[in-house]
C-alpha distance (Angstrom), angle and dihedral (degrees) to the residues before:
residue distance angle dihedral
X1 . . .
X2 4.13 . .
X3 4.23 81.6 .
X4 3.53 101.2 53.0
X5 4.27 97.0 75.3
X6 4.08 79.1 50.9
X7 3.45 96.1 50.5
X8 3.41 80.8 54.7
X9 3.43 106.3 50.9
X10 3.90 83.9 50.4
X11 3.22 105.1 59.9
X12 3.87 89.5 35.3
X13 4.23 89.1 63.8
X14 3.86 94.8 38.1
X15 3.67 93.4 51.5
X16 3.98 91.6 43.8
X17 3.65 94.0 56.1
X18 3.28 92.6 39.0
X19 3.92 86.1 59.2
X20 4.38 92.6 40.8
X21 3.62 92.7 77.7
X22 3.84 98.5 51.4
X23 3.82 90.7 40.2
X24 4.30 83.8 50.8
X25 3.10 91.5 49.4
X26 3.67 105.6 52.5
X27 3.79 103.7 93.1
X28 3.60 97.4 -156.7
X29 4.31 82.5 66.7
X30 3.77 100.0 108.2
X31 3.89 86.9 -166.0
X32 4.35 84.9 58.3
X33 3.82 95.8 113.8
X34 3.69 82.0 -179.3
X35 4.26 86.4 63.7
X36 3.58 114.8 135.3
X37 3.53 107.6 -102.3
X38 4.01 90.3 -120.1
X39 3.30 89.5 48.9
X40 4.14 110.5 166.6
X41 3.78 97.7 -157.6
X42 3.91 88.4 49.5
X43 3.83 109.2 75.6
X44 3.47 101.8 -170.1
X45 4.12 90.8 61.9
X46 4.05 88.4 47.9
X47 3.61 97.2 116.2
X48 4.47 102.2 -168.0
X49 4.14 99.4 52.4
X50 4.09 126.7 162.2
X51 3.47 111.1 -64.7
X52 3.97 101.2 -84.1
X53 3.72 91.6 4.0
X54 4.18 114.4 149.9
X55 3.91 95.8 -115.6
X56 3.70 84.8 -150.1
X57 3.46 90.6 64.2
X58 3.68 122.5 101.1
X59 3.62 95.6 -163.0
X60 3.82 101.3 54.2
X61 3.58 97.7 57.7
X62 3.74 114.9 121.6
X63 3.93 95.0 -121.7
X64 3.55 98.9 61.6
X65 4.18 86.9 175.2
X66 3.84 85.0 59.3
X67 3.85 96.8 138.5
X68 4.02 87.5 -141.3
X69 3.98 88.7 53.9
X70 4.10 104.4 98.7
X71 3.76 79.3 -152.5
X72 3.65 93.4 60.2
X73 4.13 116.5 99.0
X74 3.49 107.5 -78.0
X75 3.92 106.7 -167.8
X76 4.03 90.4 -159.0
X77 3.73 92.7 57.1
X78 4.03 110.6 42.3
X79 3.79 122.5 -123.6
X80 3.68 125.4 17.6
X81 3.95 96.7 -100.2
X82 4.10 93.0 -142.0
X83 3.96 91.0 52.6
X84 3.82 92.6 50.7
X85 3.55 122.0 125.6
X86 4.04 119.2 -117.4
X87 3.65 135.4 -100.1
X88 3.71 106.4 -137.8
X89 4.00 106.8 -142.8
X90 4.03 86.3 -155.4
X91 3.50 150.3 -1.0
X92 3.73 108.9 -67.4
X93 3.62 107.1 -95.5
X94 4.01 112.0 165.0
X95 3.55 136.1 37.1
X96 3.49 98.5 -165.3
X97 4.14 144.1 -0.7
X98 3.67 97.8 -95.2
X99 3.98 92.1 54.3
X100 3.99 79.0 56.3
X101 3.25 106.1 51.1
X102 4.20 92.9 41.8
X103 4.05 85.9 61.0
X104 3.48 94.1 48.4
X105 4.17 89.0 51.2
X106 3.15 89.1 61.8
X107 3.93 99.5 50.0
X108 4.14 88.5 42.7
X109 3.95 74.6 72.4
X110 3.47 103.0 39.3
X111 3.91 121.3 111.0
X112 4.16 100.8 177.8
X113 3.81 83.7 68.4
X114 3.58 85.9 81.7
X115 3.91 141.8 23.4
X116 3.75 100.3 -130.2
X117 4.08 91.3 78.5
X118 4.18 92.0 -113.6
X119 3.42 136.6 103.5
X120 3.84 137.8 -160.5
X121 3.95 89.1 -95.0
X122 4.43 81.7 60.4
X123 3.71 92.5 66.9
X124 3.79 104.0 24.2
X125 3.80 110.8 42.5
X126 3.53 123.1 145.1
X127 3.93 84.3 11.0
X128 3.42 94.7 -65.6
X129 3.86 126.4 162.2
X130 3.78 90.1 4.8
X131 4.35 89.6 106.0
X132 3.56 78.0 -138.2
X133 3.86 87.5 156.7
X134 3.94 90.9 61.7
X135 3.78 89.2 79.5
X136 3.95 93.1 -134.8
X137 3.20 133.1 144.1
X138 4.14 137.7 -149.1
X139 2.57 125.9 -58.1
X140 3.72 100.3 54.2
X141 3.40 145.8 126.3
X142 4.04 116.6 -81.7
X143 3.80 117.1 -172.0
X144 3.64 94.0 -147.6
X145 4.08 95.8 68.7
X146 3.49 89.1 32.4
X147 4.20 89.4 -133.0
X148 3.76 139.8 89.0
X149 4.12 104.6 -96.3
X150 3.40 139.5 -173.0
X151 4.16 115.5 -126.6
X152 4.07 90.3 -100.6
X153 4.06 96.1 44.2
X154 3.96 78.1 54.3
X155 4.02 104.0 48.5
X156 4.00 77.0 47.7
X157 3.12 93.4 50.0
X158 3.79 98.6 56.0
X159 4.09 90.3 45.3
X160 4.09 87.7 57.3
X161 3.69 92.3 39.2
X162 3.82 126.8 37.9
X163 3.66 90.2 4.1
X164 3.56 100.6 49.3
X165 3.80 99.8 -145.8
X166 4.02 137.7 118.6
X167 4.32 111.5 -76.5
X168 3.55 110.2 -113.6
X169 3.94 121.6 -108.3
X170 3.16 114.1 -85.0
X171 4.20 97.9 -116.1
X172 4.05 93.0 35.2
X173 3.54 124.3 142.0
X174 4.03 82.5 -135.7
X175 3.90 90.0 59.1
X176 3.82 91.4 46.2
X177 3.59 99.2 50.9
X178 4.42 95.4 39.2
X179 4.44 70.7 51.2
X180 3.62 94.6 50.4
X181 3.80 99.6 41.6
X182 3.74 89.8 53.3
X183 3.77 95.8 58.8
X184 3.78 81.0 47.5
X185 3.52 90.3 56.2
X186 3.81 94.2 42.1
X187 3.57 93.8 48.3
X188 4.11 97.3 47.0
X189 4.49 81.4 53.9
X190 4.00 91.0 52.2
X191 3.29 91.7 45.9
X192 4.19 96.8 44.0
X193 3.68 86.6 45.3
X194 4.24 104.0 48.9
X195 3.41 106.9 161.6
């Protein structure tokens, strides 16, 4: 019975090398150090790319029916997953930044967000109590919830809290554009206050 685990192990070790060379040898093996070093299933050796295409990048390569690209149609798995259409997460709400930001001005100011008769513009005029200067950004940790948050789990934070109204959803154009104002905000300080 003592020989059976060393049978085992045997056949185990023959088999596996057996098996190396024909694993080595595939080219399309981006573990095969042995690879030729223009290797056309290995992106990162492709020499001619896209203009400004990341060479490392499967999914930019020119061929995209390169049987080595994992974007490539693969007619076990379905659709190609880089040629899939979207999933919105809302009802399109901005076409650019600026749009943004201008909505979320005009909630900064905005006391029927909440019950409490405040709005953000209460606490934070004139930049204040932001720590803007610190030069960090969110995620952080902010002594006043006691917890490392993200920039949205703060905004709702304040609406619960000092405000006294309902947080926002968490893919809302009304969470994007409180979001967007405040890096307005931040970035009009840093640039006031250029060291």
């Amino acid at each position: 019975m003592r020989l059976l685990p060393t049978y085992v192990a045997a056949f185990v070790v023959l088999f596996g090398l057996q098996m190396a060379p024909a694993e080595a040898a595939n080219p399309c093996n981006p573990c095969n150090p042995c690879a030729m070093k223009h290797n056309p299933c290995n992106p990162c050796s492709m020499k001619k790319m896209k203009k400004h295409a990341n060479p490392c990048n499967p999914c930019g390569m020119k061929k995209s029916a390169n049987p080595c690209n994992p974007c490539a149609m693969n007619p076990c798995s379905g659709a190609n997953p880089c040629s899939a259409g979207n999933t919105p997460i809302r009802k399109h709400a901005f076409d650019n930044f600026q749009q943004a930001a201008d909505a979320g001005k005009k909630m900064w100011g905005d006391e029927s967000l909440g019950t409490a008769g405040v709005s953000c513009l209460s606490c934070h005029a004139d930049h204040e109590l932001l720590n803007l200067g610190k030069n960090q950004n969110f995620p952080h940790y902010v002594n006043m919830v006691g917890d490392v948050v993200t920039l949205d789990q703060m905004i709702n934070y304040c609406m619960v809290n000092p405000m006294k109204g309902k947080q926002f959803d968490k893919n809302s154009k009304e969470l994007t554009a409180m979001a967007a104002y405040f890096r307005a905000y931040r970035m009009q300080y840093l640039r006031e206050h250029k060291k």
